[in-house]
N, C-alpha and C positions, 0 to 999 in steps of 0.2 A: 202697435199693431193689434195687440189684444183689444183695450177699447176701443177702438174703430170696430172688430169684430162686434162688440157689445150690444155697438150703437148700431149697428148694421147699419147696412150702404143701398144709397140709393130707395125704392119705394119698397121693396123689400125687407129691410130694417125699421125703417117707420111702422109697418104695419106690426113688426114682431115687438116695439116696444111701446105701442099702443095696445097689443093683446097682452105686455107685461105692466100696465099699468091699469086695465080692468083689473086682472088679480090683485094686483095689491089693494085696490080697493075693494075687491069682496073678500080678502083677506081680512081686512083692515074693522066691515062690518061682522066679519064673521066672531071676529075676536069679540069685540064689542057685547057682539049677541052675549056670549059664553060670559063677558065678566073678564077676560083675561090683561095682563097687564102689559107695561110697552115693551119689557123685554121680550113676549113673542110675537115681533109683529109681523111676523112672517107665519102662511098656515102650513100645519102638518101635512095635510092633504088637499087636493083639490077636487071637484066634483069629479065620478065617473065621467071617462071620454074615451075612447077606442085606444089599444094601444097596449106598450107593458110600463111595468112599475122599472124604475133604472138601477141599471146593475155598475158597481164599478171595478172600472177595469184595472186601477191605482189607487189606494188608499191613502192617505198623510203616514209617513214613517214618525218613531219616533226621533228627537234629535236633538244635538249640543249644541250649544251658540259656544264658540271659542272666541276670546278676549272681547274684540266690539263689533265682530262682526255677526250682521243679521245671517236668518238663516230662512229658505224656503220652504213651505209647505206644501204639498202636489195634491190633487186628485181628479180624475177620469171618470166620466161615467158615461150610458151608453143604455137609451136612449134619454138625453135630459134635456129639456127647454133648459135650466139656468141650472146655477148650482152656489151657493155660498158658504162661507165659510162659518163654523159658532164656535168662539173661544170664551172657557170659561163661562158657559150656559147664554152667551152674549152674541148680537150677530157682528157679525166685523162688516164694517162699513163696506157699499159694494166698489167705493172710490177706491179702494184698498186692493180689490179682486184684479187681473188680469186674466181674461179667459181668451182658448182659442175654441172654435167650432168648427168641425170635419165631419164627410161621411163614411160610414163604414161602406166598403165598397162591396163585400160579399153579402150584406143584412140592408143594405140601404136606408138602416139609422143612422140616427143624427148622434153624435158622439162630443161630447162638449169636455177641457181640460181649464181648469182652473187654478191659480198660487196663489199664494199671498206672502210677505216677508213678514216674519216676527224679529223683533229689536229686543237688545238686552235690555233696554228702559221697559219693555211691556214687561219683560219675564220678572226683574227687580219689585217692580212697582205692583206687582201681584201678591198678596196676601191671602192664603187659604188654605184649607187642612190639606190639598193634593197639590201634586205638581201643574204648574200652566201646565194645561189642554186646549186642545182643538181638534173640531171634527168639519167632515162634506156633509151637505144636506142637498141634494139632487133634485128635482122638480120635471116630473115627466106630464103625459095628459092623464094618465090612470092613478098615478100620486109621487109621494118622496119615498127616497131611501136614506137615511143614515149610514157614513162609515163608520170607521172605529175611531177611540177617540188617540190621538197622537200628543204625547206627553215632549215637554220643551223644557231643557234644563240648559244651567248656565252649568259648561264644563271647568274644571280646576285641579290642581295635584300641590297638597302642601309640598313643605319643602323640606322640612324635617322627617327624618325616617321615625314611627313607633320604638324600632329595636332595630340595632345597627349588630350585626355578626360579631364575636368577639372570635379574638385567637385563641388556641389550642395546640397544644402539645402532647400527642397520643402516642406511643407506643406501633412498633409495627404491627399489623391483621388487628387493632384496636378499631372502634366504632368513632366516628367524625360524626357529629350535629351541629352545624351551623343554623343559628334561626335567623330570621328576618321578617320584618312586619314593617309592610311597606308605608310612607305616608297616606293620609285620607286625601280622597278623591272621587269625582266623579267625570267619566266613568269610573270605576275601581281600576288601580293600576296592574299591571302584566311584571312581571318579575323574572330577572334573567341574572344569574349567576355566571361570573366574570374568574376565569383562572391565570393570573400572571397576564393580565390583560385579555385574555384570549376566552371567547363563547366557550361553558362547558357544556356539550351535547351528551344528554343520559343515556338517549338513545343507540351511542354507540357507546357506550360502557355500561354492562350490567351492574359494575359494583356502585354505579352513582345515581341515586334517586332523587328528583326534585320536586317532585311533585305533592308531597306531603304538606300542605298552607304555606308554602313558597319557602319552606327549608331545603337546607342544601344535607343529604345522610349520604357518608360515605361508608360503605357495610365492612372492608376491610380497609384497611389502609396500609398503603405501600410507600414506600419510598418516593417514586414520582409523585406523591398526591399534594406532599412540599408544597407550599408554595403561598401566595396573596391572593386571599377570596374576597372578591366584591359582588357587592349586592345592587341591582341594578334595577329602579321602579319605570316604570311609562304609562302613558295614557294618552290620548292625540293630542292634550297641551303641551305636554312639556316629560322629561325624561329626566330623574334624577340617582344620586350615587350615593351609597350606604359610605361609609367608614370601610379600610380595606382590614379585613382580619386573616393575621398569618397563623399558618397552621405550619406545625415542623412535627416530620414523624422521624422518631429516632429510634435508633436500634440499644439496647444494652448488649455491652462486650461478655461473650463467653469463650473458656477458657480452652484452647486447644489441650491435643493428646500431651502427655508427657514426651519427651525425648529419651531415647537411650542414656545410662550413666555413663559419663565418659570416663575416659581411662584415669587410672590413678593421677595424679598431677607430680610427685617425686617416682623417680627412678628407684630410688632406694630408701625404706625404712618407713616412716610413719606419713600418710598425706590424705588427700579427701580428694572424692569426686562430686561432679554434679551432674543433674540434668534439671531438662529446662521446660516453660511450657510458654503460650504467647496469647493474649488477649485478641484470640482472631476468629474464633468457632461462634459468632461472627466480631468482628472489631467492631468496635462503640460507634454510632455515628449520627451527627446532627444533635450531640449532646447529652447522648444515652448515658447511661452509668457504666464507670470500667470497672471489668472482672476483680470480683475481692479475693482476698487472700495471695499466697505466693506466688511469683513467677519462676525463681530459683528455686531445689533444694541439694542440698551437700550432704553427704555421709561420709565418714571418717573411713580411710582403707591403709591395707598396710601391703608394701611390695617387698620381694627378697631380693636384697643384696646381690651384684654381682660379684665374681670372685673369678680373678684372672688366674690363670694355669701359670703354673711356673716347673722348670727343668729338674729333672731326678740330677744327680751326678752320673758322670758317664761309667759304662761300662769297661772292663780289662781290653786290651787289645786280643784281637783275633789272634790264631795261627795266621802264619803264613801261606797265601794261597798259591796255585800255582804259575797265578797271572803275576808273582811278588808282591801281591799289594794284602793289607792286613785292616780291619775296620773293627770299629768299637762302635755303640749305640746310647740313645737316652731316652728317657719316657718324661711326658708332662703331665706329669703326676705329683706332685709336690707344691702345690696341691692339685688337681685337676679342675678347669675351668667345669663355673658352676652357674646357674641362672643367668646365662648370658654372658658372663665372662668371654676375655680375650684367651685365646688358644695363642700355645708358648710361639714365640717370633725364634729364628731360628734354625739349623737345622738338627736333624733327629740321628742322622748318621755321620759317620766320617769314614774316610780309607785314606792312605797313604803308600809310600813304596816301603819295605818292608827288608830292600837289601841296598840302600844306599844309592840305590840305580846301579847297581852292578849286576843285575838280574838278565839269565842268556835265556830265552824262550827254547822251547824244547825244538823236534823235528817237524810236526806237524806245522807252527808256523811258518818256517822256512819255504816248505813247498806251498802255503799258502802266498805268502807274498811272490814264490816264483810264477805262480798259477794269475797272481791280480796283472802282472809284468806283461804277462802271453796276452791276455782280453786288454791291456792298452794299447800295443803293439797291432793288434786287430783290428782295432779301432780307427785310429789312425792310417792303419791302408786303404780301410773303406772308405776315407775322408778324402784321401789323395785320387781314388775312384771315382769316387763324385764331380769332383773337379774338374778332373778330364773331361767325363761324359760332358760337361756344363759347356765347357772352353768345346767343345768338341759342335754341339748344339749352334752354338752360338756364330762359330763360323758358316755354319750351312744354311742360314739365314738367309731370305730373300731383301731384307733390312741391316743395314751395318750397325744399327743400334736395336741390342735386345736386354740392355742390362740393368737388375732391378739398383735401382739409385734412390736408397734411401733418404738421402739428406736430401733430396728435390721433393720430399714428400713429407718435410716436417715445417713446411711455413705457415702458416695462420693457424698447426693442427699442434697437438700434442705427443712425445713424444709415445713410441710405441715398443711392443716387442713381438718379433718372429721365431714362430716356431715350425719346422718342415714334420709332420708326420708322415709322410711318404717323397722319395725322392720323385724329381721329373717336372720340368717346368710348364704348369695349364695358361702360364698368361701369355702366349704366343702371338707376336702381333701379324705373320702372314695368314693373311683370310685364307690361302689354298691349302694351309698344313691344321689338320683336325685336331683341334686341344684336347687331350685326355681328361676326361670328366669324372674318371676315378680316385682324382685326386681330390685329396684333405687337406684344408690347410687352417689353421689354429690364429688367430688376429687376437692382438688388442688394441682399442684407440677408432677414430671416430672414423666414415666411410665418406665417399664422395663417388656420385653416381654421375659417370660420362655420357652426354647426351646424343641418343646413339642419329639424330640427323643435322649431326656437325659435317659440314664437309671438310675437315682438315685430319688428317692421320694424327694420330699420336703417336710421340714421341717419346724417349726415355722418361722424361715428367711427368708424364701423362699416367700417370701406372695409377694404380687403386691405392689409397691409401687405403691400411687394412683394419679391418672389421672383428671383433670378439668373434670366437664359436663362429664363423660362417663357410658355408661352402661356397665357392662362386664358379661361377662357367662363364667362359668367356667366346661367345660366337663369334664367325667370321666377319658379324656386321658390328661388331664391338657392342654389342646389346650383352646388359648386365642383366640375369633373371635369377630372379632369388626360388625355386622350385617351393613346391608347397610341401614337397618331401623332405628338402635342405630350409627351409625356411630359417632366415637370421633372427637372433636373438639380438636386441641392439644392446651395449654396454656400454656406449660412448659417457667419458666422465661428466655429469651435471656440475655448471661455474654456479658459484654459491652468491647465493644472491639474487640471481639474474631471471631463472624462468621458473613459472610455479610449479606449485607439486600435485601430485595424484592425475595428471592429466595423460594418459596417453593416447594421442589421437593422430592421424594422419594428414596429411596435406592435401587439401584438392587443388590440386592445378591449373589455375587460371591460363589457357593457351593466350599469348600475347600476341600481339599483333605478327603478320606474316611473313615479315625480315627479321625478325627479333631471334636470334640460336640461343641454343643451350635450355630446351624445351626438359625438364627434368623430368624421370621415367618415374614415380614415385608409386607405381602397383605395387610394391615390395612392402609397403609399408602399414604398420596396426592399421586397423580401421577403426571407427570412432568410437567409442563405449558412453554411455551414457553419464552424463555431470550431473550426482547424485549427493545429498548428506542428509544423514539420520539420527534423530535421538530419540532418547525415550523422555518424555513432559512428566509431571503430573501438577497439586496443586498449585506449587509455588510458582508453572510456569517458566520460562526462560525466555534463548534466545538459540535461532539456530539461523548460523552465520554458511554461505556459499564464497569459498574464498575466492578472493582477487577475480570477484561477478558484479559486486552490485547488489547482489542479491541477499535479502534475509528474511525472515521474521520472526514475531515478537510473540510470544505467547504470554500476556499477562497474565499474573499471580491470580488466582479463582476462578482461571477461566475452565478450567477441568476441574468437577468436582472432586470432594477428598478421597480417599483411599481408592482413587482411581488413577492409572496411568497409558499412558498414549504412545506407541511410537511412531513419531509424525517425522516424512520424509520431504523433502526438498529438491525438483528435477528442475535441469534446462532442456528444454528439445533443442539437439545436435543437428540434426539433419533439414530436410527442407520443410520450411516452413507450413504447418497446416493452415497458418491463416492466408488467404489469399485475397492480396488484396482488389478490392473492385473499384474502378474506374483511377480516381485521382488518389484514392486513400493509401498508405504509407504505414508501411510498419514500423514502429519508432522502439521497441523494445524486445529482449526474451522473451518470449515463451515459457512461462514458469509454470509449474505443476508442484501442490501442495497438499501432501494429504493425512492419512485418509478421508476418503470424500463423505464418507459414515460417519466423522467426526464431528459432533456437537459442542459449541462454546457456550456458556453463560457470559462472556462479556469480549468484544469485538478483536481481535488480535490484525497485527499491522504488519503487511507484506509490504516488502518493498523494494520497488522495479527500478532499475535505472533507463536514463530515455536518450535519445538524441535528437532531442526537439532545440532550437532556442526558443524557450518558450514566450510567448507573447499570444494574447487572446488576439490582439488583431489581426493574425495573419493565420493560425492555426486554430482548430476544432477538435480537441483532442480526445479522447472516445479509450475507455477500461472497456474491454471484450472480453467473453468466457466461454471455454469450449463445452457442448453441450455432450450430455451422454453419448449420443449420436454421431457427434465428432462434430457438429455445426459451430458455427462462431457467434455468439447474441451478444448483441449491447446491454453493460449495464448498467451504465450513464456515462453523458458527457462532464467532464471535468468540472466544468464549469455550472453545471447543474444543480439545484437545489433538491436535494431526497436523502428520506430519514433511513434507506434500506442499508446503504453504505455511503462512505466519505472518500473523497480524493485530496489531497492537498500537493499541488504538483512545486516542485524545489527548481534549482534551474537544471540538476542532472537526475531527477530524480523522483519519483513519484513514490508516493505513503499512500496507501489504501487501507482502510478500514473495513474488516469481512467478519463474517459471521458463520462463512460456507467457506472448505477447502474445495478446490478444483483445479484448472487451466485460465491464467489469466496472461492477458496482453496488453501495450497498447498501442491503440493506431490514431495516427495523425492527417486529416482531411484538411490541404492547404487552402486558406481563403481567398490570399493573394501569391504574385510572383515574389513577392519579399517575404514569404516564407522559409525560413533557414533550417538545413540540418547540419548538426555539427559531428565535422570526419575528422579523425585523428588519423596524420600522414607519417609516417615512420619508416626509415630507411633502414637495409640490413645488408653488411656483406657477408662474402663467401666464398673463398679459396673455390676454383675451379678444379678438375681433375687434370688440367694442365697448368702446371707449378708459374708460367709468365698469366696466366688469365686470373681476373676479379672479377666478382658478378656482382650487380648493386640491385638488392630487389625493395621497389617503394611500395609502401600499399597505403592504401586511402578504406578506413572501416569506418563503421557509426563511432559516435562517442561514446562507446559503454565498455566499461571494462573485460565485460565476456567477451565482443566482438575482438575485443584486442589481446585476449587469451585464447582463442583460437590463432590467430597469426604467432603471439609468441610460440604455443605448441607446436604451429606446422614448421616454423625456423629453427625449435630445437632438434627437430628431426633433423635436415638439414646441415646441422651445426654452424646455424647463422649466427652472428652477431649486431646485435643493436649498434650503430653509429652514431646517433645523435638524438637526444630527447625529443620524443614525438612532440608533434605541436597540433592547433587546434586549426582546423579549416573552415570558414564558416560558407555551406555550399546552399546557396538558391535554389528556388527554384523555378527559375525563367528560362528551363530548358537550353541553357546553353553548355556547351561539352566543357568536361575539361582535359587541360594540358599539363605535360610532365614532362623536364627537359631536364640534361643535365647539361650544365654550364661548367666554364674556368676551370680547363682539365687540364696540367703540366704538358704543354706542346711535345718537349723533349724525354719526358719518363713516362709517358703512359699516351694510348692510343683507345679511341674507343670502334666498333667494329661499326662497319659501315649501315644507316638505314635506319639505328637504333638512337641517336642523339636526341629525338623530341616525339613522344608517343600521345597519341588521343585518345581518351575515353567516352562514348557518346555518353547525353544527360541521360538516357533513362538507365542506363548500366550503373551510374553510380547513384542516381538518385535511389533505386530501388535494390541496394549492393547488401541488402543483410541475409542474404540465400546464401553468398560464400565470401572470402576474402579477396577484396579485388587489388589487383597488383600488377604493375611494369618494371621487367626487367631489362637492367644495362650491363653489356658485358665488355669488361676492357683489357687491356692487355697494355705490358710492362715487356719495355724493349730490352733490359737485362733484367736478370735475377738481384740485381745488388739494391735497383729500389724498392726500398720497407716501406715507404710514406706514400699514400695516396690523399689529395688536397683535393676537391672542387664541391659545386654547389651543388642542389636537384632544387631545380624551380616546379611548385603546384601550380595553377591558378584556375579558376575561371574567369571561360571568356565575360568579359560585363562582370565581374564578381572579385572574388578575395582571393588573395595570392599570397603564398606561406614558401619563405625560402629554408632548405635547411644544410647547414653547412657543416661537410664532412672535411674533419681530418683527422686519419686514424693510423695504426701501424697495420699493414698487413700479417706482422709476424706474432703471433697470440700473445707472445712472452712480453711485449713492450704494449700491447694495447690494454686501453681504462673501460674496466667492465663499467654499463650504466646498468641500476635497477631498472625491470621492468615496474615490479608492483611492490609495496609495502606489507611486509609479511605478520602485521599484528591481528591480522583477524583470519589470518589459516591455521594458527597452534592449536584451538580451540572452536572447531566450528559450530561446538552445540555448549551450550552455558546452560546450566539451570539453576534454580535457584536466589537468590539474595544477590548473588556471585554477577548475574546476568545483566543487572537494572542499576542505571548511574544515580538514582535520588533512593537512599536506603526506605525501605521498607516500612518502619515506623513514623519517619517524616512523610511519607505518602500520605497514613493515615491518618494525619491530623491534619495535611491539606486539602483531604476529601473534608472530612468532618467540618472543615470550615469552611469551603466555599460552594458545599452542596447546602447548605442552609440559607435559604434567601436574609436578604440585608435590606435595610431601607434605603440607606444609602446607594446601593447599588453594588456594593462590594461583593460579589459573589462568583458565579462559574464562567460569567460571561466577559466578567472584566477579565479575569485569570484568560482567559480563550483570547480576549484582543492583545492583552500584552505579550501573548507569545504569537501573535502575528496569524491568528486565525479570526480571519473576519466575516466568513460567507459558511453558509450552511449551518447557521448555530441550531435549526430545529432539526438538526440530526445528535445535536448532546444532548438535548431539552429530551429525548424520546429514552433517554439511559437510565439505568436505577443511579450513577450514580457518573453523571459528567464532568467533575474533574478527574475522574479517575482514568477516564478515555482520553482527556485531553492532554493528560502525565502519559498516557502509555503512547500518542501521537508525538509528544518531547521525547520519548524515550528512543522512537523510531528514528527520529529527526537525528539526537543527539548521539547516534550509538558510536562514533568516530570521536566526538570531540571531549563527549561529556561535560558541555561548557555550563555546568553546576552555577557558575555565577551570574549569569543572564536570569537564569531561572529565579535567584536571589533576589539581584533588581529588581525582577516583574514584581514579584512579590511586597519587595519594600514599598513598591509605588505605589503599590491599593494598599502600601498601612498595615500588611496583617504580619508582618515578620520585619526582627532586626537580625537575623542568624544567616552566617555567611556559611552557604550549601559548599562551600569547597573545602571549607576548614575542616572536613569529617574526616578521621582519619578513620582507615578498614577497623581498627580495634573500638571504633565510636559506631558501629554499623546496628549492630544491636541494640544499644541505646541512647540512639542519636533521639536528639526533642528539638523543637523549635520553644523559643519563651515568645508567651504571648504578649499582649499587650493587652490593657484594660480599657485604656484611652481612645484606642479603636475602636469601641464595641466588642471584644472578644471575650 
């Protein structure tokens, strides 16, 4: 298209390339005239003709030919008859040119664009003190204009770097100089510094400057700065790669405080003590030098002797007194107990009779034992008084049964004792006859509360079993009210073993469905106190354990600086829930509160929630929330999310978090699908009724977490229920279909269950969203004589379309012959706060030489990362990479993990398997805790 423009079209181009062949011919004389030679045979000017001289609107850029390909040359000018190109002082052929021609539409000149390709054969084949040039030469009617001259190189980048970065080993807050000198090239190459593969941007660190002739200066150097530096050249040919040079910044070990001297080591006579100090003020790391001089020192001490007391000989006997009895004495004096001696074993007195027993007490006692004789005698008639009135009462009854019948009140209970501080019977069972409420009366042994919208009267059975210290009033609606003036103290004995300690909290009452009796009156009863534990931290750090919750955390060793100490508490929220959830979202944990919120770590400590998720990514979106000052609830990642702020690592019961802040934490679960699962733990409990033939079976369905299911053991020990059968696991959907609870295979002949109550329903959204209070169906049955002890049958769970958990009761109703089950396993209530060495399953000195070694990059790869895969962390590793020191968070994540099992030799294997240890972590024994070592190995790189 260009040459056709050249040539123009039609009678129009004819004339324009006949007016450009006069010029070249008075060009051609002009030159001539002047002498000039064939290299210009083009003229600079043409005669004066109306018009301007051309301006251009594009100039030739400079530019690269990369490997064989040509490159174009541009220029625009405005107003120009022609325009050619002159490379090299030379004109380039016009067969060469491609031009287009346009008009300016707002100047209604002529505006002409011309190229031309240059080949790397021209630029090769060019010899001369400059680089190939070329320029425009323009041609208007008033003359030419000249652009600029545009320079053409052939682009390239060796391959070999000048100077490849070496590695470096500096000290910590030490100066880093990496040089590098890139290869020769043209253009010159651009240089980009590479960290552990990754862009180092300056700009967002003030300590790293690169801009000094493409060095890399690091002004202090830290811990993080660890790592393999490459040096990285470019240019638009080609990009190449310096040699990686490793920098390790290490720390040298200083010497902690001294310890107190400890106590003599001999009880008695000559011994020594010591105190101690630890290479930790800081410990050595990435290779540093360890602390010189002692760790120990001893000094010679000397203790006194104990000396046990020993008996004087006795003394003369007394006179005789006038009781006839006669006494001698001794002193332990001979010698007397001294420095802690034993005091004489022994006694220090004697008496005896003093007349053979033949001794007559004078007058005075005589009328004394006549005087004890009259107040027996007194006694005993008031007792025969009582009686009457009783027998007397008791006929005048509107009920031919009014009689308190002990042994009908000691089946599933313990035995008890009665005490009367005032005569007069308050537990009257005609509602017309008003019970006297000025009576006292003194209980021990556990209480049983009659549900006052039974319809059936009680009977002699039916009586209260009795209650420690309580007042009770008994109305004519059989309503049991504990006044706030009489308020009971409860004493009932705790079964060892069986429910936890420190809890006292009250029942809430799930009303059951509308045929279901024996609705339990439990307003009498504590009200909930806060589930609270507290310790005081400081360096070394611990652990502070929430028994039989789920609950704990970690506070690693240096996360509080030294001679600083914290006392950091641990709550659950009892009551209803402040998170509430929106739309389909699902509380799946406690409510944990961790504080103080003012409290500052240096290195991330690990709380840890239990959940009742089955967890799987396909079906659940699991979400860490934290209460704000405000009381709001904010997201601070999903589980499954990548960010370096905090870490999630969810277990199947249990989620490990990684913080930095104490607060309010949760978690909630946003179902994907209908095969979303929570898992409820179902567990069956009886309970003597207040009438001696009734049983009551209450089931309950809670989340999977161990608090959820220490709130139900609490409100049963109230109660004085008993566990029946090891809870089991329910795995409940959620496709919105309800579930069913029945109870099956109940003795036709020994036992009846009461009408309406055989098979109960709980709608889906009641049990899906059941962690506000404990949800439970009660069965009440009844035994046709007293003589049956044994009660046998099933309680069928299920969901409809879902999983179905049977559980099979057979128990003794009579306490004496039934098999206590543990609720919880009591090894982590003894001690709910640890601090210390005491706290942490991998000792303290083997920590620090598994930081020191796999915080220092490897070439092979052995380093923090492989440690992090072999213990089964595989997502989120740029949340270690951001640590001063990430194997030390990812031992304190094993520590969280392992705080139950302590499985030391898993830790072992990982270890063996990257090569860096043969030493088996379980063989320590507590007296190797101090100076347990791993032996390294050479062969490995270490």
């Amino acid at each position: 298209m260009g040459r056709a423009a050249a040539a123009g079209g039609g009678a129009g181009g004819a004339r324009r390339w006949l007016r450009w062949l006069g010029l070249c011919f008075w060009a051609a004389g002009a030159a001539a005239a002047r002498g000039t030679d064939n290299g210009e045979a083009l003229p600079e000017s043409i005669p004066s003709a109306p018009g301007t001289l051309p301006h251009f609107i594009e100039e030739p850029d400079d530019a690269y030919i990369i490997k064989s390909n040509p490159i174009a040359l541009r220029c625009k000018a405005r107003p120009a008859m022609q325009i050619f190109f002159k490379c090299n002082g030379e004109w380039v052929h016009q067969n060469e040119h491609v031009s287009e021609e346009s008009l300016d539409e707002s100047s209604g000149l002529k505006v002409r664009e011309v190229f031309i390709n240059v080949t790397r054969q021209q630029v090769e084949d060019f010899h001369g003190p400059e680089d190939y040039w070329c320029q425009c030469v323009a041609w208007s009617h008033l003359g030419t204009s000249k652009s600029r001259k545009a320079s053409v190189r052939i682009a390239y980048l060796r391959k070999n770097f000048e100077q490849d970065p070496q590695g470096r080993e500096v000290p910590i807050e030490g100066m880093i100089v990496l040089h590098c000198r890139p290869p020769e090239g043209v253009p010159a190459a651009e240089v980009e510094w590479l960290k552990n593969e990754e862009p180092i941007d300056s700009e967002q660190d003030e300590n790293i400057d690169t801009r000094a002739d493409h060095n890399l200066i690091i002004r202090q150097a830290r811990l993080s700065d660890s790592g393999n530096y490459t040096c990285m050249a470019a240019n638009i040919v080609a990009k190449r790669r310096s040699l990686s040079a490793t920098v390790v910044v290490y720390v040298n070990g200083g010497w902690s405080s001294w310890t107190e001297w400890s106590a003599c080591n001999v009880r008695c006579g000559r011994g020594w003590q010591k105190r101690s100090r630890t290479c930790t003020n800081p410990a050595p790391l990435n290779g540093g030098a360890f602390c010189e001089g002692m760790s120990v020192q001893k000094i010679t001490c000397t203790s006194l002797c104990p000396v046990d007391g020993s008996w004087e000989v006795w003394s003369e006997w007394s006179v005789c007194s006038p009781e006839c009895e006669h006494l001698r004495i001794r002193e332990c004096t001979a010698p007397p107990p001294r420095n802690g001696g034993k005091f004489c074993e022994g006694l220090s007195q004697e008496s005896e009779n003093c007349t053979d027993g033949l001794c007559i007490l004078g007058i005075e006692n005589a009328s004394d034992i006549a005087l004890y004789s009259g107040l027996g005698a007194a006694v005993v008639a008031v007792a025969v008084l009582v009686i009457g009135v009783t027998l007397y009462r008791r006929s005048q009854s509107d009920y031919g049964v009014d009689v308190i019948d002990s042994s009908a009140l000691t089946g599933g209970f313990q035995t008890f004792n009665f005490k009367t501080v005032r005569q007069g019977n308050s537990l009257l069972l005609n509602s017309s006859m008003q019970p006297d409420l000025t009576v006292s009366r003194t209980y021990s042994g556990p209480i049983c509360l009659q549900d006052p919208l039974d319809k059936e009267l009680m009977t002699e059975s039916s009586l209260f079993n009795p209650l420690s210290d309580i007042k009770v009033k008994v109305q004519s609606s059989f309503m049991v009210s504990l006044g706030v003036s009489e308020r009971a103290e409860y004493h009932g004995k705790n079964h060892s073993g069986t429910f936890p300690h420190g809890n006292n909290r009250s029942f809430s009452t799930m009303h059951p469905r509308n045929k279901t009796p024996y609705i339990q009156n439990m307003s009498s009863l504590p009200t909930r106190t806060e589930l609270r534990t507290t310790g005081v931290f400081g360096h070394l750090g611990g652990r502070l354990v929430m028994p039989n919750t789920g609950v704990s955390l970690l506070i690693p060793h240096g996360a509080i600086p030294e001679e600083n100490s914290w006392e950091i508490y641990m709550s659950i929220n009892q009551g209803e829930p402040s998170l509430q959830s929106d739309g389909s979202e699902v509380l799946l944990s406690p409510e944990v509160t961790c504080g103080p919120p003012d409290m500052i770590v240096t290195t991330p400590f690990a709380l840890t929630i239990p959940h009742c998720a089955d967890v799987s990514s396909e079906h659940w979106n699991i979400h860490l929330k934290k209460r704000t000052q405000q009381g709001k609830w904010e997201e601070v990642m999903s589980v499954e999310d990548e960010s370096t702020s905090c870490y999630c690592l969810l277990d199947p019961f249990a989620c490990h978090v990684l913080l930095d802040s104490f607060g309010t934490y949760a978690l909630t679960g946003e179902p994907i699908t209908d095969c979303a699962v929570k898992q409820l733990k179902v567990a069956v409990f009886g309970c003597m009724s207040c009438n001696s033939l009734d049983y009551n079976l209450r089931v309950y369905c809670v989340d999977n977490t161990p608090w959820a299911f220490q709130e139900v053991v609490s409100d049963e020990r109230h109660q004085g229920g008993q566990l029946l059968e090891e809870p089991k696991l329910l795995h409940f959907k959620g496709n919105t279909f309800s579930l069913q609870i029945s109870i099956l295979d109940i003795p036709p002949f020994l036992w009846r269950i009461k009408p309406f109550t055989a098979c109960q329903e709980v709608p889906f959204s009641r049990v899906w969203c059941s962690n506000r209070q404990p949800l439970h169906c009660a069965f009440s049955l009844e035994r046709y004589t007293p003589t049956t002890t044994q009660l046998s049958c099933k309680i069928c769970i299920r969901q409809l379309k879902g999983h179905e958990q049977i559980l099979q009761v057979q128990t003794s109703i009579l306490e004496s012959e039934r098999e206590t089950i543990t609720f919880f396993a009591q090894e982590d209530s003894t001690f709910p706060a640890q601090t210390g060495p005491k706290a942490f399953k991998i000792p303290y000195s083997i920590r620090q030489r598994i930081c020191a070694t796999f915080d220092t990059p490897n070439a092979k790869g052995k380093d923090w990362q492989m440690l992090a895969q072999k213990n089964s962390i595989n997502r989120n590793l740029s949340y270690f990479a951001t640590q001063s020191s990430p194997s030390a968070v990812i031992l304190n994540l094993w520590e969280a993990r392992h705080q139950h099992d302590g499985d030391l030799d898993s830790l072992a294997c990982a270890l063996e398997e990257i090569g860096r240890t043969h030493t088996k972590l379980s063989n320590i024994t507590e007296s190797q805790l101090d100076e347990a070592d791993f032996n390294y190995s050479r062969q490995n790189g270490l």
